[in-house]
FILUMDO-38329 format. One record per residue (C-alpha): z, y, x; residue in three letters; residue number from 1. Coordinates in Angstrom, 2 decimals, decimal comma. Layout:
FILUMDO-38329
REC      zz      yy      xx resn resi
REC       Z       Y       X  ALA  NUM
...
***
This chain:
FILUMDO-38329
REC      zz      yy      xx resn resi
REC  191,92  -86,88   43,62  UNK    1
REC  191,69  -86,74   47,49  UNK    2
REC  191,11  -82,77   47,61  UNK    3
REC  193,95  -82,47   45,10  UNK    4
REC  196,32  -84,55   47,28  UNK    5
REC  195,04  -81,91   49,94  UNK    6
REC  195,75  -79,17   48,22  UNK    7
REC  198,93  -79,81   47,75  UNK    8
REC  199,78  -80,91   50,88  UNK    9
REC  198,79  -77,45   52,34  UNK   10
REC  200,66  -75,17   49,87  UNK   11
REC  203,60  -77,60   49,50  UNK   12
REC  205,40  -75,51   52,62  UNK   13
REC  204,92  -72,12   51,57  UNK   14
REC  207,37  -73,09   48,53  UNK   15
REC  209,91  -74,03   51,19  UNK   16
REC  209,62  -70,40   52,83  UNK   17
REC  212,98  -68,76   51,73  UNK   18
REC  214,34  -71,76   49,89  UNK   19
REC  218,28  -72,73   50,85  UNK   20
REC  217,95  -76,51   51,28  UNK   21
REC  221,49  -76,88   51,38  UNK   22
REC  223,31  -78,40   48,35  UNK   23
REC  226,65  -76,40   47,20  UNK   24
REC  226,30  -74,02   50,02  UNK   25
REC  229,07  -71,91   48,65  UNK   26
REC  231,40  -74,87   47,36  UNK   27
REC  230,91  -73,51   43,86  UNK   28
REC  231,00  -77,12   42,89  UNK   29
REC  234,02  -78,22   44,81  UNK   30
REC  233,27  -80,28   47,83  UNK   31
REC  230,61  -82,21   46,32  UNK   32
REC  227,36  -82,64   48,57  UNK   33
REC  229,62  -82,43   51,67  UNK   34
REC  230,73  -86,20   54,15  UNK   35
REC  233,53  -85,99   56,62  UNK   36
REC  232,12  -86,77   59,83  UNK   37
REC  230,03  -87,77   61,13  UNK   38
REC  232,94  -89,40   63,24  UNK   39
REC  234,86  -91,71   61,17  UNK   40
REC  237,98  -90,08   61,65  UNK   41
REC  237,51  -86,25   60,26  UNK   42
REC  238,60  -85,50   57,18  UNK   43
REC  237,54  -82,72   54,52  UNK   44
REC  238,13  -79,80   55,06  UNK   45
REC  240,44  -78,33   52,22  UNK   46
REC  238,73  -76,58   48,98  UNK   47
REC  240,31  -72,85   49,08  UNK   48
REC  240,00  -71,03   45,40  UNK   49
REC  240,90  -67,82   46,44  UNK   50
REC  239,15  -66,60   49,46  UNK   51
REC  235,33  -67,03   49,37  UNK   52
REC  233,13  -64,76   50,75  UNK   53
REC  230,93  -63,67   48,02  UNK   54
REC  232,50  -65,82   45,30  UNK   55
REC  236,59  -67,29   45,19  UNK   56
REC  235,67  -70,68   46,77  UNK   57
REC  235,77  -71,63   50,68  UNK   58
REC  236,27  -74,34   52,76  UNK   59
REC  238,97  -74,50   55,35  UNK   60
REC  240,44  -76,74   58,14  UNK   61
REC  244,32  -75,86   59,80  UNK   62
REC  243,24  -78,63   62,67  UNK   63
REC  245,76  -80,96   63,83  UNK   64
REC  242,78  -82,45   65,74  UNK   65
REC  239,14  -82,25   66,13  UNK   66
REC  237,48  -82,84   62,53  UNK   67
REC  234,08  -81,72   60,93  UNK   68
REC  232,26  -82,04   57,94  UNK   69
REC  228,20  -82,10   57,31  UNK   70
REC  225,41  -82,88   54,92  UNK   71
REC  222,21  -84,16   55,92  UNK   72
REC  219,34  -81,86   54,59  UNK   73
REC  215,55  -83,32   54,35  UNK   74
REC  213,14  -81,37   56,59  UNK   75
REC  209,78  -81,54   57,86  UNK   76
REC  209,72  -81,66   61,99  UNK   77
REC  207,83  -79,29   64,00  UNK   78
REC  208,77  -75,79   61,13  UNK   79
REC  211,19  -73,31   61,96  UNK   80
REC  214,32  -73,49   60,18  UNK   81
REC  216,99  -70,60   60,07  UNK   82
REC  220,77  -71,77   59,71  UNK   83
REC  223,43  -69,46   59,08  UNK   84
REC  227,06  -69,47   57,41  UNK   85
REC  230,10  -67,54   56,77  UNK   86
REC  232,97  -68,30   58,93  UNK   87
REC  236,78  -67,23   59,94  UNK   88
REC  238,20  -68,55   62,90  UNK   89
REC  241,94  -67,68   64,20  UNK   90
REC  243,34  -68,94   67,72  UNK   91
REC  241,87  -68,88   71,11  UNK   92
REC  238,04  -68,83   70,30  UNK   93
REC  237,57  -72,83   71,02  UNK   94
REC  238,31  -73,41   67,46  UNK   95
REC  235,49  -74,13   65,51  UNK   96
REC  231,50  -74,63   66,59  UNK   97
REC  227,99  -75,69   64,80  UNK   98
REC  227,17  -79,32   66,13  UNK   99
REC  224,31  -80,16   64,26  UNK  100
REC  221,44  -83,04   65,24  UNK  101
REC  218,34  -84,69   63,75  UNK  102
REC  217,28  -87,68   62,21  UNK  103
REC  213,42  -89,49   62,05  UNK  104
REC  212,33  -91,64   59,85  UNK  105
REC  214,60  -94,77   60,93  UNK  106
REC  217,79  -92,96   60,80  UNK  107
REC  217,86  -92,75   64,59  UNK  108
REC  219,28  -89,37   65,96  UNK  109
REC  217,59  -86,86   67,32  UNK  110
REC  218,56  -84,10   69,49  UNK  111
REC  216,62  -80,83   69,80  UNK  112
REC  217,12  -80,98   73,66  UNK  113
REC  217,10  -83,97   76,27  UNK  114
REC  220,46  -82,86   77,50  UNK  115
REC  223,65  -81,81   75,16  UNK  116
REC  223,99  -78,83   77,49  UNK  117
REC  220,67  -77,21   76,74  UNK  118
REC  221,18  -78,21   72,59  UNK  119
REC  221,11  -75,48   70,62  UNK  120
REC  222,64  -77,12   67,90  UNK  121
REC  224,92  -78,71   70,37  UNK  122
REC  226,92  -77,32   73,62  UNK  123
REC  224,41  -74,52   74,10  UNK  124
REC  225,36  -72,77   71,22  UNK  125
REC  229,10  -72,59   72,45  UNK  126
REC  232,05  -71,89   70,31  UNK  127
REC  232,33  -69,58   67,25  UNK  128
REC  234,26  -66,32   68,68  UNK  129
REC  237,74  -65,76   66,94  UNK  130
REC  236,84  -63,94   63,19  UNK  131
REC  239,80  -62,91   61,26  UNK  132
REC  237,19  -61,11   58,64  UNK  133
REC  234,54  -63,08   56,97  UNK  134
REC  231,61  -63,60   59,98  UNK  135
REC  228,24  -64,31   59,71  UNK  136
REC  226,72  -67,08   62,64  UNK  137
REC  223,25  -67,40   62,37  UNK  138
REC  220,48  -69,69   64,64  UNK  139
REC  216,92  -69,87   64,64  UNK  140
REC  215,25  -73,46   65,73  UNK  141
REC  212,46  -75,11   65,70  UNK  142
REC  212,98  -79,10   64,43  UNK  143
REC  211,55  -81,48   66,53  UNK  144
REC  207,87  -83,15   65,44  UNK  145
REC  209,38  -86,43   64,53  UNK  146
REC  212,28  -85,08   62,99  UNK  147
REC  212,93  -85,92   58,91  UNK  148
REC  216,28  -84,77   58,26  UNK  149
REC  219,19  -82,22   59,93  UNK  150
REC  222,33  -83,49   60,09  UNK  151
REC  223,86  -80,11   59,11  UNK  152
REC  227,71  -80,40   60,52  UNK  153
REC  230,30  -77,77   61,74  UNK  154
REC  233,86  -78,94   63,62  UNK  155
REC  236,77  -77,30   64,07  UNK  156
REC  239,62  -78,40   66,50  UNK  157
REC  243,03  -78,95   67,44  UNK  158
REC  245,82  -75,82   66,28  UNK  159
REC  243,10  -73,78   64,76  UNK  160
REC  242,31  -72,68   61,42  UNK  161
REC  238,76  -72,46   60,57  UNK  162
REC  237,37  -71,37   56,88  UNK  163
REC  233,39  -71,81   56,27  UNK  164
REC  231,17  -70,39   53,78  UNK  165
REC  227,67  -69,54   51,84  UNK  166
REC  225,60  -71,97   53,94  UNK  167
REC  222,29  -71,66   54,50  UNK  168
REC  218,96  -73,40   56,01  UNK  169
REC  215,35  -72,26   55,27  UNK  170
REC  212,69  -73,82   56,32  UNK  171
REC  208,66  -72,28   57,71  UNK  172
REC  205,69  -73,45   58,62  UNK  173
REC  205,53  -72,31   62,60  UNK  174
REC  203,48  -69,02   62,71  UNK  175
REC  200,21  -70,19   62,33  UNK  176
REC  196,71  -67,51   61,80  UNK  177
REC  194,36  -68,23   59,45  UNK  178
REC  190,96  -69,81   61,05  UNK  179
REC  189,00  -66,59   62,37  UNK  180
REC  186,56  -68,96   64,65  UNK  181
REC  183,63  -70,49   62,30  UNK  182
REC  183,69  -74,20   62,33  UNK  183
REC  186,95  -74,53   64,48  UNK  184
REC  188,23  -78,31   64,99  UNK  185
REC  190,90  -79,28   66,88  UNK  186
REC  191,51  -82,94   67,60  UNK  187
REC  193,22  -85,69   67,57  UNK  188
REC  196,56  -83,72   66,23  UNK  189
REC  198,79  -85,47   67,25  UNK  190
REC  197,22  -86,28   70,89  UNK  191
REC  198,27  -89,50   72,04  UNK  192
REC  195,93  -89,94   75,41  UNK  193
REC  195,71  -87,26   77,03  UNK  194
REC  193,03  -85,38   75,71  UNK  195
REC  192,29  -82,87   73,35  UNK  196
REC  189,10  -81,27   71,76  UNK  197
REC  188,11  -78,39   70,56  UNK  198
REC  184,89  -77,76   68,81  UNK  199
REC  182,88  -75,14   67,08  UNK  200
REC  179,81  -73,48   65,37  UNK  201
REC  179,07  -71,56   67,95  UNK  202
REC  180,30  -74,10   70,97  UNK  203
REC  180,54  -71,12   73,14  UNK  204
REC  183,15  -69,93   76,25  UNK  205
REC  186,30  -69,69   74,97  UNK  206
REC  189,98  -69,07   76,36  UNK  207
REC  192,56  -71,82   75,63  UNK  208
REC  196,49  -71,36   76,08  UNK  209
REC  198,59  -73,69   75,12  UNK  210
REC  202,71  -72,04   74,30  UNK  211
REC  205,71  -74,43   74,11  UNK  212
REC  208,35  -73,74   71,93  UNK  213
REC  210,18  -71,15   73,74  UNK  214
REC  207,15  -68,99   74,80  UNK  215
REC  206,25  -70,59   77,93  UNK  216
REC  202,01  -70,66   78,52  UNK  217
REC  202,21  -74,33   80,36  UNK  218
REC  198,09  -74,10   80,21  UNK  219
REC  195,58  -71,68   80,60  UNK  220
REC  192,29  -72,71   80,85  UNK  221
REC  188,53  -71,37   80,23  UNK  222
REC  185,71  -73,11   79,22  UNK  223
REC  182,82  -74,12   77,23  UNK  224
REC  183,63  -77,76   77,47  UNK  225
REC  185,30  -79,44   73,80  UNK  226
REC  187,30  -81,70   76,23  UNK  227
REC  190,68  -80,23   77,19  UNK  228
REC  193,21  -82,78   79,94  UNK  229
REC  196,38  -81,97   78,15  UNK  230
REC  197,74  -85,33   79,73  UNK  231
REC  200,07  -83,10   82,27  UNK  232
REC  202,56  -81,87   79,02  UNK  233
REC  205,33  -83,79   77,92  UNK  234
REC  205,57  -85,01   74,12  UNK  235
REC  206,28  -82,20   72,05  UNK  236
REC  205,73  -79,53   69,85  UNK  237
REC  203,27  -77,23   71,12  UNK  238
REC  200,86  -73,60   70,04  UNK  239
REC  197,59  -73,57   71,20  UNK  240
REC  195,98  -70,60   71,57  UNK  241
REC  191,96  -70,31   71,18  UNK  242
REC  189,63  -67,08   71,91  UNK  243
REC  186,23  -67,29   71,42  UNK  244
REC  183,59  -64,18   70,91  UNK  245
REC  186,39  -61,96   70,66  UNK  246
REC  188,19  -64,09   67,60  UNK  247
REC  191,66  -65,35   68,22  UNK  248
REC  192,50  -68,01   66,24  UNK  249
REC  196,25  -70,37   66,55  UNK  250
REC  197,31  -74,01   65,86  UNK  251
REC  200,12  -76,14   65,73  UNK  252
REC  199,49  -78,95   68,57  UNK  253
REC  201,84  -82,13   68,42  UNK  254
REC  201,64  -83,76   71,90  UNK  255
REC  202,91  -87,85   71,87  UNK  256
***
C-alpha cells in the first residue's frame, strides 16, 4: 500500500503540467468562482455578453475607485506556475494591474518577495500598459515552498475601464533530471540545521552548486565529503546541482 501511495505521489504532478487550475476562466458561467476583494470594499466587476475574447463573455470594471476581484486556486509550493489573461485597459496606463499573493496551510499570506517592491505578483510587476484591443499579460513564477494556495486577483482603479479575460494558471514540477548518479541521496530535504548530505555508490569527488530561484550559484563547492554547510543560505527554495564521474544529475533543495 506504501509503494502505491508512492507512486502516486510522484506522478500526481505531471497531470498538473498544462492543466488551467482556474475555475470559469472565461466567465462562461457568469461570475461564478470569482470574490470581490480581497478588500472588503471592491465590488464585481460587471459580466459583459458581448465582447469576450475567444467566446461573447468578459468581465469589466468602469472604476469609480480602486476595486478587484480574485479566486484562490490550490497549488503545491516550490513548482512553477505560468499565469496569464486577456485584458483591455483605456486611460493613462495606471488603470488596471495583477496583485496576486499566497497562502500556507493556516490561511496566513504569503508573498513571493520580502518586500512589495521586488513582488512579482505585486509592485514589481507594475501596471498593465493601456490595450484598446484584446491583450495578452503573461508571468512566470515560482510559488514559494510553504505556499498551498494563490490568491489569484487583478485591480483596476479610479476613471479607468478595465475588461479581463480567458484566465489561466498551470502548474510544473521545477525542472528536475532524472537520477544519472547510481545510488544518489540527498538529505534531509527540507534542511532544517544547517547541513546537507549527499551520498552515493560510488562516494567519489563530485562538484556541488547550489542555484536559487532566479539563477544565482550562491555555492560552489568540491568534494568527496557527504557533509555539505549549507547553514550560510536563507530559507528557501533552492536547485542543487551534483557532478560526479562525468554524470550531472539535479534536485529540488528546500532550505528552512
Amino acid at each position: 500500500m506504501k509503494k502505491i501511495y508512492f507512486l502516486l505521489f510522484m506522478i500526481a504532478p505531471m497531470f498538473m503540467i498544462g492543466q488551467n487550475l482556474v475555475t470559469n476562466p472565461t466567465f462562461a458561467d457568469g461570475l461564478n468562482g470569482w470574490t470581490a476583494g480581497p478588500t472588503a470594499s471592491y465590488t464585481l466587476p460587471s459580466l459583459i455578453t458581448n465582447d469576450g475574447h475567444n467566446d461573447t463573455n468578459s468581465a469589466q470594471y468602469v472604476a469609480t475607485a480602486t476595486t478587484g476581484f480574485y479566486q484562490e486556486i490550490p497549488i503545491t509550493g516550490g513548482n512553477q506556475l505560468v499565469i496569464s489573461f486577456w485584458y483591455k485597459a483605456s486611460g493613462d496606463n495606471t488603470d488596471a494591474r495583477i496583485w496576486s499573493n499566497y497562502k500556507d496551510a493556516a490561511d496566513a499570506i504569503v508573498y513571493q518577495a520580502a518586500a512589495a517592491t521586488d513582488d512579482p505578483l505585486r509592485n514589481n510587476n507594475g501596471y498593465l500598459p493601456t490595450a484598446t484591443v484584446w491583450t495578452q499579460h503573461s508571468i512566470t513564477v515560482t510559488s514559494p515552498a510553504e505556499a498551498t494556495k494563490l490568491v489569484l486577483a487583478v485591480r483596476a482603479y479610479n476613471n479607468g475601464t478595465a475588461s479581463f479575460d480567458d484566465f489561466s494558471v498551470t502548474q510544473a514540477p521545477l525542472s528536475v533530471s532524472q537520477n544519472a548518479i547510481a545510488g544518489l541521496k540527498v538529505y534531509p530535504n527540507p534542511v532544517s540545521n544547517g547541513k546537507l548530505f549527499i551520498e552515493t555508490d560510488a562516494n567519489a569527488e563530485r562538484i556541488v552548486a547550489i542555484y536559487d530561484l532566479l539563477g544565482k550559484n550562491v555555492l560552489n563547492t568540491t568534494t568527496s565529503n557527504s557533509e555539505i554547510n549549507v547553514a550560510s543560505l536563507n530559507s528557501g527554495v533552492y536547485i542543487v546541482k551534483i557532478t560526479e564521474e562525468g554524470n550531472t544529475t539535479s534536485r529540488k533543495l528546500i532550505i528552512r
